[in-house]
BASEMI-7601 format. One record per residue (C-alpha): residue number from 0; residue in one letter; x, y, z. Coordinates in steps of 0.02 Angstrom, whole numbers, plus 50000, padded with zeros to 5 digits. Example, Ala and Ser with C-alpha at 12.3 -4.5 7.8 and 13.67 -1.06 7.14 Angstrom:
% residues 2
{0 A {50615 49775 50390}}
{1 S {50684 49947 50357}}
% end
This chain:
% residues 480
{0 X {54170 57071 53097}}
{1 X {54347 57032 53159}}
{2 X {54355 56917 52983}}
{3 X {54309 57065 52889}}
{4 X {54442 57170 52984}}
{5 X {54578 57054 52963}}
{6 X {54560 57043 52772}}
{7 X {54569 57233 52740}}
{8 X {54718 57229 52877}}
{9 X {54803 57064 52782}}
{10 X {54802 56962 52935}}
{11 X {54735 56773 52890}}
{12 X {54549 56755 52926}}
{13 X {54594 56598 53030}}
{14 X {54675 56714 53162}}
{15 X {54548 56862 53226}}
{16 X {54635 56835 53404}}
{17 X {54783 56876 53345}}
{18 X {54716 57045 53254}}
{19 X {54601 57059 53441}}
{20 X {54776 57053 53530}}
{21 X {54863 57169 53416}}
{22 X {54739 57306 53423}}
{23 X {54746 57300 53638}}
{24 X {54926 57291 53615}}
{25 X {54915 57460 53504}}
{26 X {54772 57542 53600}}
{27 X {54897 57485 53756}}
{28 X {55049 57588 53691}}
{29 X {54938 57753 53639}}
{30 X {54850 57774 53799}}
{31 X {54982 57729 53915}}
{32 X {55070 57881 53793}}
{33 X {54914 57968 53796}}
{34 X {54897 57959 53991}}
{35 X {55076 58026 54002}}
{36 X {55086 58161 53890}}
{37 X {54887 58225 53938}}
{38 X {54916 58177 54112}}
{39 X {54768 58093 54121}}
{40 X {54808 57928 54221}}
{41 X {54645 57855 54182}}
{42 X {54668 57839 53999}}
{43 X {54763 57696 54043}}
{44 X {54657 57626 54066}}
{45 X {54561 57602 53929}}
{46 X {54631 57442 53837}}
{47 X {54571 57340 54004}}
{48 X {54403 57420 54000}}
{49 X {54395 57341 53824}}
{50 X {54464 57195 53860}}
{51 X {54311 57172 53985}}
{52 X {54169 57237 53871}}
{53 X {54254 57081 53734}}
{54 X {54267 56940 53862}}
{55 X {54066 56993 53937}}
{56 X {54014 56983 53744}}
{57 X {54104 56822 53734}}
{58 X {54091 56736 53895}}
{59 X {54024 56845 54026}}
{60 X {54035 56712 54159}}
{61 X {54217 56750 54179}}
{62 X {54163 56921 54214}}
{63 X {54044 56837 54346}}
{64 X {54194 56741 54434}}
{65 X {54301 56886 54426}}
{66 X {54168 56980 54523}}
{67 X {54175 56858 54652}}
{68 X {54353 56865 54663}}
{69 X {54346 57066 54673}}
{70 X {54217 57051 54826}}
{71 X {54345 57044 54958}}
{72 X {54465 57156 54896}}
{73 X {54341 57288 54829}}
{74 X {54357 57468 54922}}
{75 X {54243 57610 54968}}
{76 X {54270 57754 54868}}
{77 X {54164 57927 54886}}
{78 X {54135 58032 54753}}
{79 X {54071 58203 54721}}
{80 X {53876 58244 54739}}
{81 X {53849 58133 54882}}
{82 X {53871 57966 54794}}
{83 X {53961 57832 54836}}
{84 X {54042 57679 54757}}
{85 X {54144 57503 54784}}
{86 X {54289 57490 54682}}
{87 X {54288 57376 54557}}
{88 X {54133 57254 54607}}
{89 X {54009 57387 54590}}
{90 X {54062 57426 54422}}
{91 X {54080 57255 54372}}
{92 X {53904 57210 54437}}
{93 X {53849 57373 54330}}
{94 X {53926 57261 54182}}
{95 X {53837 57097 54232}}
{96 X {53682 57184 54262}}
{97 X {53664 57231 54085}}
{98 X {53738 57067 54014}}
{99 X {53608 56982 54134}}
{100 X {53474 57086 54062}}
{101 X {53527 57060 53883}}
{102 X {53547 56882 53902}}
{103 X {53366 56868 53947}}
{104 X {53295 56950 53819}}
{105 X {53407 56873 53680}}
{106 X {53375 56669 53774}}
{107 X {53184 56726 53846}}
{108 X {53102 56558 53773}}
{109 X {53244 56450 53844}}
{110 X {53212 56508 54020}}
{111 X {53177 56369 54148}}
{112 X {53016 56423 54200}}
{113 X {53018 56335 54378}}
{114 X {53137 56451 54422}}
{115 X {53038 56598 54403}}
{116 X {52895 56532 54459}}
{117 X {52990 56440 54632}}
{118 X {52915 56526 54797}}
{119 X {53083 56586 54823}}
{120 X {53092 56688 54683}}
{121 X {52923 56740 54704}}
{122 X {52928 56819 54889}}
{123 X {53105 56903 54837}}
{124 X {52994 56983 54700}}
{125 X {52857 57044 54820}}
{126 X {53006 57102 54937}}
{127 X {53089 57213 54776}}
{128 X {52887 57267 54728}}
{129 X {52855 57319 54891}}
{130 X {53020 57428 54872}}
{131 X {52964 57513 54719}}
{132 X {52799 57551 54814}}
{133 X {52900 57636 54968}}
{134 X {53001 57724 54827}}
{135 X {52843 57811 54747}}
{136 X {52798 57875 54914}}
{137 X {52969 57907 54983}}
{138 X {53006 58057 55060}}
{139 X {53167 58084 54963}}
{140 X {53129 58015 54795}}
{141 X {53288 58052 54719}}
{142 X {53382 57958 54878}}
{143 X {53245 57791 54864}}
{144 X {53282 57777 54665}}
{145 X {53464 57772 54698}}
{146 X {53450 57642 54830}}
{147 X {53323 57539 54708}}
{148 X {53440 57548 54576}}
{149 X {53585 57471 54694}}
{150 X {53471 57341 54761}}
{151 X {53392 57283 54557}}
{152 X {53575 57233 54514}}
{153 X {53622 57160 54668}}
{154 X {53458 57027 54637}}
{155 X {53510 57035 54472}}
{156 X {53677 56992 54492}}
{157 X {53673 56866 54640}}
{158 X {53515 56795 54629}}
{159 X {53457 56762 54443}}
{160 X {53650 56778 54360}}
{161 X {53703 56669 54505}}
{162 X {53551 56527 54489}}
{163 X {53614 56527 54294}}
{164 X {53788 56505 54319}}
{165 X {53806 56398 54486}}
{166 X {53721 56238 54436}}
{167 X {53869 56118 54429}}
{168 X {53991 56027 54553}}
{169 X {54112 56133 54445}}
{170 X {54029 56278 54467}}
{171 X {54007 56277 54646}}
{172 X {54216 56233 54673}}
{173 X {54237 56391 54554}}
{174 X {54131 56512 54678}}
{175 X {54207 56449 54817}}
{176 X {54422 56466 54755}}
{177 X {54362 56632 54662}}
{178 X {54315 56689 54836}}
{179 X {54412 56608 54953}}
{180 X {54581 56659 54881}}
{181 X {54540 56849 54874}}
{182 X {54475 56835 55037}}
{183 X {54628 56767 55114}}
{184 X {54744 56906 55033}}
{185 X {54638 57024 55119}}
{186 X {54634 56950 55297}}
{187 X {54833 56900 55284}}
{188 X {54854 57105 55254}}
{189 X {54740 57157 55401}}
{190 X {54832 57010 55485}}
{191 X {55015 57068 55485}}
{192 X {54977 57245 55504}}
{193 X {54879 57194 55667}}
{194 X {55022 57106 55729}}
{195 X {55140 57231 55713}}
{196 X {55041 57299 55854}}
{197 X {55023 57169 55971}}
{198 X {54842 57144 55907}}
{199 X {54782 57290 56011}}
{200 X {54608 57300 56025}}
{201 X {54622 57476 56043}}
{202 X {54677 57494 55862}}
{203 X {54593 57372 55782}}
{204 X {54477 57488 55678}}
{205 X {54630 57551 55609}}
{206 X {54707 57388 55523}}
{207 X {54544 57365 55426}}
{208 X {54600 57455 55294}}
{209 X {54563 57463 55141}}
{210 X {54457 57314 55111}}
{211 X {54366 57336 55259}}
{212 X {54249 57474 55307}}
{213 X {54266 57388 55503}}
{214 X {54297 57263 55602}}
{215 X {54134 57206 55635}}
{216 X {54121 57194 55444}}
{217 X {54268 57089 55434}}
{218 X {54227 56968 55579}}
{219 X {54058 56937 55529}}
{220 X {54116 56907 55363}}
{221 X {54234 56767 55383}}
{222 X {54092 56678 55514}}
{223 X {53984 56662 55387}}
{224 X {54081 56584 55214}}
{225 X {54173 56475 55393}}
{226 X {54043 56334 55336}}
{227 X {54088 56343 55148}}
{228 X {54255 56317 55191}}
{229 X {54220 56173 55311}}
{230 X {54099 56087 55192}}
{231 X {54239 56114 55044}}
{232 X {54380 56012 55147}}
{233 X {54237 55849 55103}}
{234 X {54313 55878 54920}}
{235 X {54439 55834 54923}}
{236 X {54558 55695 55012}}
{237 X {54577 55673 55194}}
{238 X {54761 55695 55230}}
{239 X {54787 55765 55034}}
{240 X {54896 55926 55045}}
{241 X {54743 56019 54996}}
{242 X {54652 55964 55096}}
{243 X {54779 55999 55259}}
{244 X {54756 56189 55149}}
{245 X {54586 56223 55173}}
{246 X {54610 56132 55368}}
{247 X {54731 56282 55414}}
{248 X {54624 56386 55327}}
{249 X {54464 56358 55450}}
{250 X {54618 56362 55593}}
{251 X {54675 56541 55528}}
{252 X {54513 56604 55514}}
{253 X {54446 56583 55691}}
{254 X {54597 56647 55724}}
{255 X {54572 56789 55634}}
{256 X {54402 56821 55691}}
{257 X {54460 56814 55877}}
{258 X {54572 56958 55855}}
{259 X {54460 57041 55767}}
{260 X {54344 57069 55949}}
{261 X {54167 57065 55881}}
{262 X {54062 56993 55983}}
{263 X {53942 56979 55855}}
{264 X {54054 56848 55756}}
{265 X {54082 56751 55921}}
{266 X {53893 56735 55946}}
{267 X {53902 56680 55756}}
{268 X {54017 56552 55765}}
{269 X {53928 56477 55925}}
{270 X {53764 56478 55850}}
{271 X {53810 56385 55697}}
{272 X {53839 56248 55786}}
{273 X {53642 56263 55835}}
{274 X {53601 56287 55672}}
{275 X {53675 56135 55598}}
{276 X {53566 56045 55750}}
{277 X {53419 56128 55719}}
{278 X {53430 56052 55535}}
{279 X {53477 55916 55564}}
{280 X {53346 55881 55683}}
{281 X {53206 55950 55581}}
{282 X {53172 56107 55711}}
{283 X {53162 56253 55616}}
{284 X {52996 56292 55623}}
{285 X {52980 56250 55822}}
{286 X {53160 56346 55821}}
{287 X {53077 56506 55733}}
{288 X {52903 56481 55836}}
{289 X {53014 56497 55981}}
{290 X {53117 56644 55936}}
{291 X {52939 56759 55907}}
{292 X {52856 56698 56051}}
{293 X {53023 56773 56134}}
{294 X {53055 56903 56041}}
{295 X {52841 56975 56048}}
{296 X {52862 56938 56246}}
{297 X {53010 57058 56239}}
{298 X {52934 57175 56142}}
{299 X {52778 57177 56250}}
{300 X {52860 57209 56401}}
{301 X {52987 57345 56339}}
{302 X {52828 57440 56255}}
{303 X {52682 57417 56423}}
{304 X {52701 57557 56563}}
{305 X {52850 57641 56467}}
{306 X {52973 57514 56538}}
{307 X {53087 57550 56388}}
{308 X {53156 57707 56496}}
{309 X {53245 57594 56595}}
{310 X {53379 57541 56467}}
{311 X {53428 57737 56442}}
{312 X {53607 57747 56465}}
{313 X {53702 57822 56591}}
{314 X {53806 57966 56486}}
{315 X {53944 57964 56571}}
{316 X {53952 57770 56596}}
{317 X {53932 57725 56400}}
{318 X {54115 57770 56345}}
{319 X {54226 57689 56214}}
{320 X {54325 57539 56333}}
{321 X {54515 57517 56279}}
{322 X {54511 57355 56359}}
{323 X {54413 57196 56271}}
{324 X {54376 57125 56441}}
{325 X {54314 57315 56489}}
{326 X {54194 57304 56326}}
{327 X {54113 57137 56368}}
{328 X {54081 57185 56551}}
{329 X {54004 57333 56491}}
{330 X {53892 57258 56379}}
{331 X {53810 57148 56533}}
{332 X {53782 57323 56617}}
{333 X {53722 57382 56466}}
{334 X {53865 57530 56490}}
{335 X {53943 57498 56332}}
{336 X {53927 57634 56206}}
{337 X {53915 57530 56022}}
{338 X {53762 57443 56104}}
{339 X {53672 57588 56166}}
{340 X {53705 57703 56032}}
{341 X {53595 57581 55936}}
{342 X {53456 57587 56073}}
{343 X {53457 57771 56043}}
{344 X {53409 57760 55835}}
{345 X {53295 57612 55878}}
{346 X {53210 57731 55999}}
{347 X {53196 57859 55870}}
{348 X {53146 57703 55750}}
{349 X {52995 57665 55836}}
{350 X {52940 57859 55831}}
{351 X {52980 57852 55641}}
{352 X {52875 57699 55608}}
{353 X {52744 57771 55707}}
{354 X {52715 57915 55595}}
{355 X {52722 57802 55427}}
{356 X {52688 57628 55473}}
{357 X {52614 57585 55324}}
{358 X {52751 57635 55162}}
{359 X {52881 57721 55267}}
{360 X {53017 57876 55224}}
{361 X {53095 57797 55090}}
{362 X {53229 57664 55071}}
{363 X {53390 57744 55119}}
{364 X {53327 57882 55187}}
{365 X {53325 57826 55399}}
{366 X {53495 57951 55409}}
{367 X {53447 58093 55321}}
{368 X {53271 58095 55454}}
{369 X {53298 58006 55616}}
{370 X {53366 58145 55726}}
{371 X {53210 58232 55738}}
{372 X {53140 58067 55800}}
{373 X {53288 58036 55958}}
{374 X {53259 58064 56143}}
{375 X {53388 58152 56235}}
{376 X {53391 58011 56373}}
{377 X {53473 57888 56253}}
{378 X {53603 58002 56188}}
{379 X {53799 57942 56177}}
{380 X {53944 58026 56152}}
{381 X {53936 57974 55974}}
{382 X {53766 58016 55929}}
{383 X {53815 58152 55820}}
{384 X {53872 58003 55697}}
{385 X {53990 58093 55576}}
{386 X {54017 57904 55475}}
{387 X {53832 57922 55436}}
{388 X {53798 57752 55494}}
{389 X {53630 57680 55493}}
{390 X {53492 57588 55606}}
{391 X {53604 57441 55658}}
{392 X {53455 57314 55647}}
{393 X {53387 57276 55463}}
{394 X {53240 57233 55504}}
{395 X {53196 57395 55592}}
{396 X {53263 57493 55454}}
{397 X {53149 57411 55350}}
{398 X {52995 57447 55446}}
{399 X {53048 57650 55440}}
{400 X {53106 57666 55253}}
{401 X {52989 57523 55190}}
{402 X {52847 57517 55310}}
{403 X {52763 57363 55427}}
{404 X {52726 57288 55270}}
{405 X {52883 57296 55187}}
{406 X {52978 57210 55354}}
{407 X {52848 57083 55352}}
{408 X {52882 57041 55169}}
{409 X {53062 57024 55204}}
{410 X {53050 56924 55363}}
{411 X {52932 56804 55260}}
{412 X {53067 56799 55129}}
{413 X {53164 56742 55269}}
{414 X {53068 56615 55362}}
{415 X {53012 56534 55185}}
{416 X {53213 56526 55119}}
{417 X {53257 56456 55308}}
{418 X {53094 56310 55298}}
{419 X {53129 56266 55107}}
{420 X {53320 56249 55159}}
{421 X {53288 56120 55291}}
{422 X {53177 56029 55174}}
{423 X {53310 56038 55026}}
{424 X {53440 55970 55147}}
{425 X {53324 55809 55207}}
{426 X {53283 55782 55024}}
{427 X {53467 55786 54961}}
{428 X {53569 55618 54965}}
{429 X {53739 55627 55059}}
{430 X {53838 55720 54935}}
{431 X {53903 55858 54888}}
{432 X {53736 55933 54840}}
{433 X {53678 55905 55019}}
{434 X {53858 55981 55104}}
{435 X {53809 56129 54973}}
{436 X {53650 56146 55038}}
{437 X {53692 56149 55220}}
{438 X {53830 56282 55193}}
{439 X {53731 56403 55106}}
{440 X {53579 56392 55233}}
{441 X {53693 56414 55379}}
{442 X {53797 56555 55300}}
{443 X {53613 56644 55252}}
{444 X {53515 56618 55424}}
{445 X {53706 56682 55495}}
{446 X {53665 56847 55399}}
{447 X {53495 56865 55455}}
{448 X {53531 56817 55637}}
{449 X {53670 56958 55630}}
{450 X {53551 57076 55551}}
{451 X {53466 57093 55728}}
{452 X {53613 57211 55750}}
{453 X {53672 57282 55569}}
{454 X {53626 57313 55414}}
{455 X {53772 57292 55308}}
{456 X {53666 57164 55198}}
{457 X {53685 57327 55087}}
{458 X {53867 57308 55059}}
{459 X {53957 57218 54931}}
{460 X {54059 57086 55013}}
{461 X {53897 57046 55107}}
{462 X {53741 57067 55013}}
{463 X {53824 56972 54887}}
{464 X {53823 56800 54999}}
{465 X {53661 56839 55048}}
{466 X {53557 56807 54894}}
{467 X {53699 56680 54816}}
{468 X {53647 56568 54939}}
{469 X {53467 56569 54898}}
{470 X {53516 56540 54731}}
{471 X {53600 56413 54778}}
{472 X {53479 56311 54874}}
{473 X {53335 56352 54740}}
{474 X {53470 56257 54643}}
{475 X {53513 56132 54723}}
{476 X {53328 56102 54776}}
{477 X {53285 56060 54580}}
{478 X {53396 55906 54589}}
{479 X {53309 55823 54739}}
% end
C-alpha cells in the first residue's frame, strides 16, 4: 500500500518510510493548527495515536515494552458516568489486547500447544470461568461485565502476550530496564518532594502523587520487583559501573520503602528472606500446610462462642496517629484505625458471604452492597469511606463477589503457581534461568502474602507483575 502511495505521490518505491514520516510530519502541523484554532487540545494528538496503531501493525512488541515502561508512571484518571481509567497503560493494554487477539487468530496453527494446555494456564482459566459464572448471576450485571472486561485484558496482556514475548535472556533484561527506569523516575519525584518535608509521616499520603494512588501502594510495590533487581545485579560484572548502578539501586529502594511507613512492605521485605529459604529448602508445601492449619485454627476460634466481638474497636481509641512509633503501638493494641477499619468490612464480609456463598454479588460489586452487611460495634471514624475503597483482603473479596468457589479456585491458582515454582527452580541449572525463576516466584507469593490485607492486585502497576511472573515461570519451566 505505502508502494502504491508513493508512486502516485512521486516518492521512490524504495522509500515508503520516508512517505510514512512525511505524512506524520503533515498530519503533525494540521492538528497541532487544528488544536489551536478549534481549541481542541486533544487533536494533537492525533499523529502519535497513529504513530502507535503503525508500530502495533508492525511490531507490536514495542508497544508491549512501552507498556511496561508506562506502568509506573501511569495515573488515575476519573471520568464521567462512574468509570474510571489509568492513563496511558490502560489504553495501551486496550491496544495489545486486540493485537493479542488478532495475532492468535492470524498464527492459531503455530501456537505451542503446551502452553495452553500447562496446569498453570489451565487453573487461571477455571479462575476467569468461574468469573463469568459470578457475572451471569451478579447482582449488578452492568458493574460485573465492566470488571470482566478489565480483568480479560489484563490475562491477556500479562499472561499470554507476556509468555509470547518474554522467552529470551534478551527479553527478560528488556522487562526488567523497561520497568526499572520508569519506576525510578517515579520514586526519585515522590522522593524529593518527601524530603522537602522532613519525610513526615504525617504527610506522606500527600507526596504520592500522581503516580501513586498511596503509600501503601508504593511501598508494596518496590518490595516486590526488590528481588528482580537483586537477581539482575548477577548480569552483569561484579565491581562493573553497572553493576555498582543497580547496587545503589536495591540501597535507594529500601530506603525508599522505609520512609514510605507501611508496615506491610516491612513485613514484605522480612519475609522474602523466608521465602528464598523455604525454596531453597524444598518447604513449600510443609510451609503452606502450616499456614492453613494456622490460619483454620484462627478462624475456628474467632467464629466458636462469638469470640470475634472481642476485637471490636474502641471508637474513640482507633484514631489516625501522627506519630509512626504511635501507629505501630497501636497496631499491637489493635487501636489503630487502618487495621480495624478493615475488621469492620470483613465483619460485614462474612454476613455477605453468608447470604451467597455459593456465586456471590458480583465481581466489583463488595462497595456498592456491604454497608447493609456492617455492625455498629466495629465502626471507625472512617467508615463512611468517601475513596470508595474496597475489602482490604483479596481473598475475602473473592468469596463475596465470586463466591466459596470462586476463592477456592483462586487460592488453588495460587498454591499450584507457588508448588510448580519451587519445582521449576530445583530443575533449573545455576543460571540466569534459575535467578529468573526465583525472582518471579518471590515477587508473586509477595503479592499474594500482601493480599491478606489489600486488594490492589486490580491495579495496573500491580496486577501487571502478578500474572508476568507466572508467565514467566511457565516459561522458564519449558527449558528445564
Amino acid at each position: 500500500m505505502l508502494n502504491r502511495l508513493s508512486s502516485l505521490l512521486g516518492i521512490p518505491a524504495q522509500h515508503p518510510q520516508r512517505l510514512l514520516f512525511g505524512v506524520l510530519a503533515v498530519l503533525g502541523v494540521a492538528s497541532i493548527w487544528a488544536g489551536i484554532g478549534f481549541q481542541m487540545w486533544w487533536l494533537m494528538g492525533i499523529p502519535l495515536g497513529l504513530a502507535l496503531l503503525w508500530l502495533t501493525v508492525v511490531d507490536f512488541k514495542r508497544i508491549f515494552f512501552l507498556l511496561l515502561a508506562a506502568l509506573p508512571l501511569s495515573m488515575e484518571q476519573e471520568l464521567p458516568g462512574g468509570f474510571a481509567t489509568d492513563l496511558p497503560s490502560e489504553q495501551l493494554m486496550w491496544l495489545l489486547t486486540l493485537c493479542g487477539i488478532g495475532w492468535f487468530l492470524r498464527n492459531a496453527p503455530k501456537v505451542d500447544g503446551r502452553f495452553l494446555r500447562h496446569p498453570l494456564t489451565l487453573a487461571l482459566l477455571l479462575h476467569l470461568c468461574w468469573i463469568a459464572v459470578s457475572v451471569v448471576t451478579s447482582q449488578d450485571v452492568y458493574v460485573s461485565v465492566k470488571y470482566f472486561l478489565a480483568k480479560g485484558w489484563y490475562v491477556i496482556v500479562f499472561y499470554f502476550l507476556a509468555a509470547h514475548l518474554l522467552r529470551t535472556e534478551r527479553d527478560f533484561k528488556a522487562f526488567f530496564w523497561w520497568f526499572l527506569i520508569p519506576l525510578l523516575i517515579a520514586v526519585i519525584s515522590v522522593f524529593v518532594r518527601h524530603a522537602a518535608i522532613n519525610f513526615s509521616f504525617q504527610d506522606v499520603a500527600y507526596v504520592m502523587g500522581p503516580f501513586f494512588r498511596n503509600h501503601v501502594m508504593y511501598a508494596c510495590l518496590l518490595a516486590i520487583f526488590l528481588p528482580f533487581v537483586w537477581y539482575a545485579t548477577y548480569w552483569y560484572k561484579r565491581w562493573s559501573g553497572i553493576w555498582w548502578f543497580l547496587v545503589l539501586t536495591i540501597v535507594f529502594l529500601l530506603v525508599a520503602i522505609n520512609f514510605a511507613y507501611t508496615r506491610a512492605a516491612y513485613v514484605a521485605l522480612v519475609a522474602a528472606i523466608g521465602i528464598y529459604w523455604i525454596m531453597r529448602w524444598r518447604l513449600m508445601k510443609m510451609a503452606l500446610l502450616g499456614f492453613a492449619v494456622v490460619l483454620g485454627i484462627f478462624i475456628s476460634f474467632v467464629a466458636s462462642s462469638d469470640n470475634w466481638l472481642e476485637f471490636a474497636p474502641d471508637y474513640e481509641r482507633a484514631i489516625t496517629h501522627q506519630r509512626f512509633d504511635n501507629l505501630l503501638e497501636a497496631t499491637t493494641k489493635l487501636e489503630d484505625i487502618s487495621t480495624m477499619e478493615r475488621v469492620y468490612r470483613w465483619v460485614a464480609a462474612t454476613y455477605m458471604i453468608k447470604e451467597h456463598p455459593w456465586t456471590g454479588f458480583g465481581p466489583g460489586n463488595f462497595y456498592f452492597y456491604y454497608t447493609k452487611y456492617t455492625v455498629s460495634s466495629f465502626k471507625t471514624y472512617v467508615s463512611d469511606n468517601p475513596e470508595r475503597s474496597g475489602i482490604h483482603n483479596y481473598y475475602l473479596m473473592t468469596a463475596v463477589e465470586q463466591g466459596l468457589p470462586g476463592m477456592v479456585v483462586f487460592i488453588l491458582f495460587s498454591v499450584l503457581v507457588m508448588l510448580y515454582g519451587e519445582r521449576v527452580y530445583h530443575r533449573l541449572q545455576p543460571g540466569w534461568r534459575r535467578r529468573m525463576a526465583i525472582a518471579a516466584l518471590m515477587c508473586f507469593i509477595l503479592i499474594d502474602m500482601l493480599m491478606l490485607m489489600n486488594d490492589f492486585v486490580e491495579t495496573d502497576k500491580i496486577g501487571s507483575l502478578f500474572f508476568m511472573s507466572v508467565a514467566m515461570l511457565v516459561n522458564l519451566g519449558g527449558e528445564e
